[in-house]
N, C-alpha and C positions, 0 to 999 in steps of 0.2 A: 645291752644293745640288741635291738630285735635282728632277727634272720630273714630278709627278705628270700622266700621260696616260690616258682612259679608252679603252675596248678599243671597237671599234665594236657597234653592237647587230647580231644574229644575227638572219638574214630572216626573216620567218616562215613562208616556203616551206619553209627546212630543217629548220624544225619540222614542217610540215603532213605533205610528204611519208613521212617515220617513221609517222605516225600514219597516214594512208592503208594505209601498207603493212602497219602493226600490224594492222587491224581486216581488209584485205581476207585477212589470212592464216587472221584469226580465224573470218572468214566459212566461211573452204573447209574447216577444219578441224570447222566445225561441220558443216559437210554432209558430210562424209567419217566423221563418226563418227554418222551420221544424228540430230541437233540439230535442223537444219532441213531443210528443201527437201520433206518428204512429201507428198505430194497429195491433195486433199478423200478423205475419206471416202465418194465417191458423185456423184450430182451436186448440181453448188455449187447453193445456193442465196442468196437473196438476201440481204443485211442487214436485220435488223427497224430501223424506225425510231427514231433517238436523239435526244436533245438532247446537249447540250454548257453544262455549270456550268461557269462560268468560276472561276477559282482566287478565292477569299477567306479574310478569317477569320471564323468561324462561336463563337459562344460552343456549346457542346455538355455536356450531364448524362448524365456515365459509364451505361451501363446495368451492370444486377447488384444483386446485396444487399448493404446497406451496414449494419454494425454497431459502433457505439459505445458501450465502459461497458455492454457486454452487452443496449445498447437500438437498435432498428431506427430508423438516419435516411436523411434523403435522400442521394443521391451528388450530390457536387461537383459544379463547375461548371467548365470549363475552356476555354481561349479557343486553340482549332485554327486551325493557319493552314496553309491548304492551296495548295499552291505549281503543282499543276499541274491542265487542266482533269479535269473527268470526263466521260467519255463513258457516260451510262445510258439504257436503253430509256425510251420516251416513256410505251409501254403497257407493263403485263404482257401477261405472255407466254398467248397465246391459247387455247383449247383445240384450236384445230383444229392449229394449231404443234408444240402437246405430242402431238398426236393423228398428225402426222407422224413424230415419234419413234418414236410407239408403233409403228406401219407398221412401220419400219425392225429393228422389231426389237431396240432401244436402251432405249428406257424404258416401264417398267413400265405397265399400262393404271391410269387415274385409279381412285380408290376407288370403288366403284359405288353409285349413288344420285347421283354429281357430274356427270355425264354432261349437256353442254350444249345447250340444243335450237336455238340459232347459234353453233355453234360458232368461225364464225369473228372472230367480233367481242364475244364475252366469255371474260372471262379463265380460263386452266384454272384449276380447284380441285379439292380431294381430291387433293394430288399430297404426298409428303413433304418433308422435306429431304433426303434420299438422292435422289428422285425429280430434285429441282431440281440436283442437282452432277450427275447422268446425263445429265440435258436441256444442261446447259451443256458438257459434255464433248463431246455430241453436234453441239451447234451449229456449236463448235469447228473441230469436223472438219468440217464441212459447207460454213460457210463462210471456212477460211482462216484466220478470224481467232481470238480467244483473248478466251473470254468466263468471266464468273466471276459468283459472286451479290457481291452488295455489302457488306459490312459494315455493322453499326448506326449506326456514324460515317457511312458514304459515302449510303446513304438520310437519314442528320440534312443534312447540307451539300445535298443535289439538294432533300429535301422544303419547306427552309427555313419559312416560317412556318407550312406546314402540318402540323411533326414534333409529337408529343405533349409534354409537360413532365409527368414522373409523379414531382413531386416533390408532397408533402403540407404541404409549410410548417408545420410541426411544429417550437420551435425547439429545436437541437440541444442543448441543455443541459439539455430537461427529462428528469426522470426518472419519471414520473405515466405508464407505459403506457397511461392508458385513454386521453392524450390523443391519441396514434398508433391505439388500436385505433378510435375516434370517426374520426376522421379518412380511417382507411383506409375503412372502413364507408360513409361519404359517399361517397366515391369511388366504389367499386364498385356504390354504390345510382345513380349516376349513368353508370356504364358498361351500363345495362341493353341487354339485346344489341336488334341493332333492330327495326324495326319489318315491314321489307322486307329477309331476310337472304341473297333470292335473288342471285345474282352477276348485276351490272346491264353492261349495253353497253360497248364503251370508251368513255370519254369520258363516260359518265354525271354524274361526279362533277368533274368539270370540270379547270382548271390549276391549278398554283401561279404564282408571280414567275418560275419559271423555264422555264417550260414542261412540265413533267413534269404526267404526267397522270391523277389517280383516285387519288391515294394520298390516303389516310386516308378510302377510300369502305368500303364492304363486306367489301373483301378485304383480307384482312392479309398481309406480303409476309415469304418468307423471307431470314434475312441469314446470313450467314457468323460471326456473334460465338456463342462461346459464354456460358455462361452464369456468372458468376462473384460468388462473394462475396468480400467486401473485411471486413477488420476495422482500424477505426483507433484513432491512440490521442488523447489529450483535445488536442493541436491539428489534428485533421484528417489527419494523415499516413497513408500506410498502412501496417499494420507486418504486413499479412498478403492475400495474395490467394489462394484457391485456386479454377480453375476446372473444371466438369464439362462435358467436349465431346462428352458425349449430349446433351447438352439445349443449345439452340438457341434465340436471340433471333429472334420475329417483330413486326415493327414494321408501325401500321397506325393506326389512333385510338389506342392505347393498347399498351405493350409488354407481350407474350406471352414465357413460357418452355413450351417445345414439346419432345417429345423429339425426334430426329431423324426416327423411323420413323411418327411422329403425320400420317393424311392429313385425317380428321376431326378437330378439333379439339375441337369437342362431347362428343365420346366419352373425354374425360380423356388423358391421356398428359402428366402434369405442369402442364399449365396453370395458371397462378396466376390465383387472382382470377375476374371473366368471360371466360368464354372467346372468341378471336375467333370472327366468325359463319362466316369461312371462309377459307381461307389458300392464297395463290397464290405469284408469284413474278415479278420482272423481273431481266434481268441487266445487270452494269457488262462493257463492251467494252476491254479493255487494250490502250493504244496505245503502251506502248513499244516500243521496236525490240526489245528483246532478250526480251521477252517468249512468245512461243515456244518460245526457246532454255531459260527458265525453266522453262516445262511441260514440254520435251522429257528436262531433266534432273530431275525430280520425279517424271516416270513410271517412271527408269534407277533413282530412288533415292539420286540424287546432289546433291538440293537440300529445305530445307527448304519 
C-alpha cells in the first residue's frame, strides 16, 4: 500500500525574492522609457495641507437625472465601501495658490470681477473646470506628487454629514407630476442663494467629523463626475445611462450641473435650478505607488 507523503512547504524567501526582482526590473524599465524619474516642473514647492479619511462605508445617492415610467425620481441610494484612505486638501485651494499658477504661466487668470482682496487665505473663484485639471497638472509637477480633483463620491465620503441629500421624497410610484413639480419648487424656494455670497476666509465655515474644512460654506467645489442620466425600469434597475462630459457635477450645499468652461456660475452655463454663489476647488492627493506611472502613461496615450 503506497505512503501518502506531503512535499515540504516552499520558503517565502523563494517567493519574495522573484517578486523583488519582478518590480525592481519593472521600476528601471519605467524610468528608461521615461514613466517615472522626471524632475519638478520648477522649484518644488510645498504640499498644501491634507486630512486623511480613514476607509469606511458610506451610504451615498447616485448624482445625475433619474427617470422612471417617463417621470423624474430620486437616484438610489447605495452603500460604498471604501477600502483605502483618502488623502484631500483640508482648504480649497487659495487664490493666491491659483494666482501662483498664473505667474508661472500655467493657468489661465481667474474670471475678472473674482479677484481676491487676501488672497491668501480665501479661496480662488471664477476659475473653471478646465482651469481646476491645469491647476492640478500644475501642482503635480511642482510638487512631485499626483494630484487630481475628486469625484462626487470622494467629496460625499471626506464631507460625510455635511454632503447634501437632493433627493425630494416624492414616492416613486406616483405618477401626479404636479407632485414632483410642488416639491421641486420648495426646494429651490429654499436654496435661495445667500445672504453674504462674498467668498469668506478659510476656515470661515468651520469642520466636519473629519476635519475637512468649509465645505458646504459659499463656495461650491469642482469634482471630476460628469453629468449623467439614468433611465430605469419599474424595479429600480437601470436599463439605460447615458452621460454628457461637458457638463460637470459641482458639489457644495447643493449639487450644481456646470458646463466645463462656466467660471461664473451666475451667468448660466447649464446650471440647474439656483445657481451656486461661486465655485472654487480642492484637490485629492493620489497615494499609490504606481500612480505616476499612471499619469506618465495617459499623457503617452497608453492608459485610460
Amino acid at each position: 500500500m503506497a505512503v501518502l507523503t506531503s512535499k515540504p512547504g516552499i520558503p517565502w524567501t523563494s517567493l519574495a525574492l522573484p517578486t523583488l526582482l519582478l518590480v525592481a526590473l519593472a521600476g528601471m524599465l519605467a524610468v528608461k522609457v521615461d514613466l517615472i524619474g522626471a524632475p519638478p516642473a520648477g522649484p518644488m514647492l510645498d504640499e498644501p495641507l491634507t486630512v486623511e479619511i480613514a476607509p469606511r462605508a458610506f451610504d451615498y445617492r447616485d448624482s445625475g437625472e433619474f427617470f422612471r415610467n417617463g417621470f423624474a425620481v430620486d437616484g438610489p441610494i447605495k452603500t460604498v465601501a471604501v477600502r483605502r484612505p483618502l488623502t484631500i486638501m483640508k482648504y480649497q485651494v487659495t487664490a493666491a495658490d491659483y494666482g501662483r499658477c498664473v505667474a508661472d504661466g500655467a493657468c489661465a487668470p481667474a474670471e475678472p470681477g473674482f479677484v481676491a482682496k487676501d488672497a491668501a487665505i480665501t479661496p480662488a473663484t471664477g476659475v473653471s473646470y478646465d482651469d481646476a485639471i491645469t491647476y492640478a497638472g500644475w501642482l503635480s509637477g511642482r510638487t512631485g506628487e499626483v494630484w487630481r480633483l475628486p469625484t462626487d463620491q470622494d467629496l460625499a465620503f471626506a464631507a460625510g454629514t455635511r454632503f447634501p441629500d437632493d433627493a425630494l421624497g416624492i414616492d416613486i410610484n406616483s405618477t401626479n407630476p404636479a407632485d414632483r413639480w410642488l416639491a421641486d419648487y420648495r426646494r429651490e424656494a429654499a436654496r435661495k442663494a445667500s445672504r453674504d455670497p462674498v467668498p469668506q476666509p478659510l476656515g470661515r465655515f468651520g469642520e466636519n467629523e473629519y476635519g475637512l474644512a468649509d465645505f458646504a460654506g459659499n463656495v461650491w467645489e469642482w469634482t471630476a463626475t460628469c453629468i449623467r442620466r439614468f433611465i430605469l425600469d419599474k424595479a429600480g434597475r437601470v436599463v439605460n445611462d447615458a452621460a454628457s462630459c461637458g457638463i460637470y457635477v459641482a458639489s457644495g450645499k447643493h449639487r450644481a450641473a456646470l458646463s466645463s468652461f462656466v467660471r461664473d456660475p451666475k451667468g448660466g452655463g447649464c446650471a440647474v435650478g439656483v445657481p451656486p454663489d461661486n465655485v472654487g476647488f480642492r484637490l485629492v492627493k493620489d497615494t499609490r505607488w504606481y500612480a505616476p506611472i499612471l499619469v506618465r502613461l495617459r499623457e503617452k496615450g497608453l492608459a485610460f
